[in-house]
N, C-alpha and C positions, 0 to 999 in steps of 0.2 A: 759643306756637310758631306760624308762619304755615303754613297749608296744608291745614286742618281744616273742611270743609266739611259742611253738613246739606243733605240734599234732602228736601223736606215734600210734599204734598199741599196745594192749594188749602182742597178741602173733608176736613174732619176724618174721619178713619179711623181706627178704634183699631189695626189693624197690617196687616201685607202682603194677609193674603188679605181683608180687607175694601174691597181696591179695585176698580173698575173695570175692565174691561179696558181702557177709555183711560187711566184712568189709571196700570195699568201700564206701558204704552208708554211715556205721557209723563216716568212714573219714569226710563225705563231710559236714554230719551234724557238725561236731566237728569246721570243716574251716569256714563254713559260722557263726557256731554263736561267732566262734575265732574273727571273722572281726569285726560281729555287734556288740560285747563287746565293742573289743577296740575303735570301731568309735563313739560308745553311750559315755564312760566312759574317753575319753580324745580328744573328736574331732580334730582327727588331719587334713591334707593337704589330704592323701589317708592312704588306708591301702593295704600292699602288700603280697602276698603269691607265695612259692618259697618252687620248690624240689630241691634241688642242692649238688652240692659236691657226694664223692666216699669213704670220710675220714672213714666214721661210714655205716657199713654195716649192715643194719638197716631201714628202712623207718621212715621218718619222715619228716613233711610240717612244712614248717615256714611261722608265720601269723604275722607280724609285722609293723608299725606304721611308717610313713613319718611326724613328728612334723608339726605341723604351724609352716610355717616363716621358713622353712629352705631355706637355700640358693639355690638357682638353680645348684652354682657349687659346688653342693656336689650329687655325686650320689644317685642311689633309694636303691644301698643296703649299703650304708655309714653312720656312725656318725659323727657330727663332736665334737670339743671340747666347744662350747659355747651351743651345745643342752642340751636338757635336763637332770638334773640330779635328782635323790629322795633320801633320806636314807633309811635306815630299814621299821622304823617306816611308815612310808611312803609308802614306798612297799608293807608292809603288809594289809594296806588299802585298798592300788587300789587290792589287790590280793582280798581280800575278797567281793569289790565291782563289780570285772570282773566275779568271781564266781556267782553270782545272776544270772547268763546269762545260764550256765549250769544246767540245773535240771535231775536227774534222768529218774523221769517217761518220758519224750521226747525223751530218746536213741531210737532210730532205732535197732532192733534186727537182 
Protein backbone atom coordinates (compact mmCIF):
# COMPACT_ATOMS: atom_id res chain seq x y z
CA UNK A 1 0.00 0.00 0.00
CA UNK A 2 1.60 3.42 -0.88
CA UNK A 3 2.08 5.91 1.99
CA UNK A 4 4.01 4.07 4.79
CA UNK A 5 6.90 5.97 5.73
CA UNK A 6 10.03 5.32 8.46
CA UNK A 7 11.79 8.06 10.01
CA UNK A 8 15.32 6.74 11.42
CA UNK A 9 18.18 8.35 13.09
CA UNK A 10 21.53 8.85 11.31
CA UNK A 11 23.33 7.46 14.21
CA UNK A 12 22.06 4.33 15.81
CA UNK A 13 19.81 4.68 19.05
CA UNK A 14 18.08 1.85 20.46
CA UNK A 15 14.80 3.90 21.09
CA UNK A 16 13.32 7.57 21.66
CA UNK A 17 14.78 8.46 24.83
CA UNK A 18 18.31 7.57 23.82
CA UNK A 19 18.44 10.43 21.55
CA UNK A 20 19.84 13.68 21.52
CA UNK A 21 18.22 16.65 21.92
CA UNK A 22 19.09 17.35 18.17
CA UNK A 23 18.21 14.73 17.32
CA UNK A 24 14.95 14.97 18.57
CA UNK A 25 14.26 17.99 16.87
CA UNK A 26 15.49 16.70 13.76
CA UNK A 27 12.98 13.78 14.37
CA UNK A 28 10.14 15.83 14.84
CA UNK A 29 10.87 17.91 11.90
CA UNK A 30 11.31 14.70 9.68
CA UNK A 31 7.49 13.36 11.29
CA UNK A 32 5.58 16.44 10.68
CA UNK A 33 6.78 17.03 7.22
CA UNK A 34 6.46 12.85 6.93
CA UNK A 35 2.60 13.59 7.62
CA UNK A 36 2.18 16.94 5.49
CA UNK A 37 3.64 15.00 2.43
CA UNK A 38 1.64 12.18 2.53
CA UNK A 39 -1.74 14.17 3.32
CA UNK A 40 -0.73 16.93 0.53
CA UNK A 41 0.35 14.06 -2.07
CA UNK A 42 -2.54 11.31 -1.61
CA UNK A 43 -5.23 12.90 0.56
CA UNK A 44 -6.07 10.34 2.63
CA UNK A 45 -8.95 9.55 5.74
CA UNK A 46 -5.86 10.52 8.32
CA UNK A 47 -2.44 10.01 8.57
CA UNK A 48 -0.99 8.11 11.61
CA UNK A 49 2.39 7.97 13.46
CA UNK A 50 3.62 5.08 15.66
CA UNK A 51 6.86 3.95 17.75
CA UNK A 52 6.06 0.34 18.34
CA UNK A 53 7.53 -3.07 18.42
CA UNK A 54 10.97 -4.36 20.21
CA UNK A 55 11.82 -6.54 16.78
CA UNK A 56 14.62 -3.85 15.56
CA UNK A 57 16.66 -2.45 18.17
CA UNK A 58 16.98 0.77 16.63
CA UNK A 59 14.58 3.79 16.79
CA UNK A 60 12.43 4.37 14.27
CA UNK A 61 8.77 6.25 13.71
CA UNK A 62 6.27 5.11 11.46
CA UNK A 63 4.37 7.83 9.59
CA UNK A 64 1.68 6.23 7.52
CA UNK A 65 -1.55 6.80 5.58
CA UNK A 66 -5.42 5.50 6.50
CA UNK A 67 -6.66 5.39 2.57
CA UNK A 68 -10.17 7.06 1.77
CA UNK A 69 -12.88 4.78 1.98
CA UNK A 70 -11.44 2.24 4.11
CA UNK A 71 -13.61 0.38 5.95
CA UNK A 72 -14.26 1.13 9.55
CA UNK A 73 -13.82 -2.76 10.20
CA UNK A 74 -10.45 -2.64 9.40
CA UNK A 75 -8.15 -1.28 11.76
CA UNK A 76 -5.74 1.94 12.13
CA UNK A 77 -2.68 -0.07 11.68
CA UNK A 78 -4.20 -2.62 8.96
CA UNK A 79 -4.45 -3.32 5.23
CA UNK A 80 -6.76 -4.77 3.77
CA UNK A 81 -6.80 -6.58 0.35
CA UNK A 82 -9.15 -4.27 -1.99
CA UNK A 83 -6.86 -1.06 -0.78
CA UNK A 84 -4.65 0.39 -2.45
CA UNK A 85 -2.08 -0.96 -4.74
CA UNK A 86 0.73 0.90 -7.19
CA UNK A 87 3.55 -0.78 -9.21
CA UNK A 88 7.01 0.39 -9.63
CA UNK A 89 6.59 2.81 -11.88
CA UNK A 90 4.25 4.30 -9.86
CA UNK A 91 6.07 4.16 -6.69
CA UNK A 92 8.68 5.88 -8.05
CA UNK A 93 6.62 8.87 -8.79
CA UNK A 94 4.85 9.34 -5.61
CA UNK A 95 8.70 8.80 -4.23
CA UNK A 96 9.90 11.64 -6.18
CA UNK A 97 6.74 13.75 -5.62
CA UNK A 98 6.81 13.01 -1.39
CA UNK A 99 10.59 14.23 -1.86
CA UNK A 100 9.65 17.95 -2.95
CA UNK A 101 8.50 18.13 0.78
CA UNK A 102 11.99 17.58 2.24
CA UNK A 103 14.53 20.22 1.42
CA UNK A 104 18.02 20.33 2.86
CA UNK A 105 18.53 23.90 3.91
CA UNK A 106 15.25 23.44 6.47
CA UNK A 107 17.02 20.45 8.57
CA UNK A 108 17.10 21.60 12.12
CA UNK A 109 20.81 21.23 13.29
Amino acid sequence: MPGYLFVETVRHAPTLADLSDAEGVAVGWAVRRAAYALRTELSPDYVFSAITGRSVAHFHQHVFVRPEGTPDTVSWFASWSDGPHVDEPTLATLCERLAVHFTQDEVPL
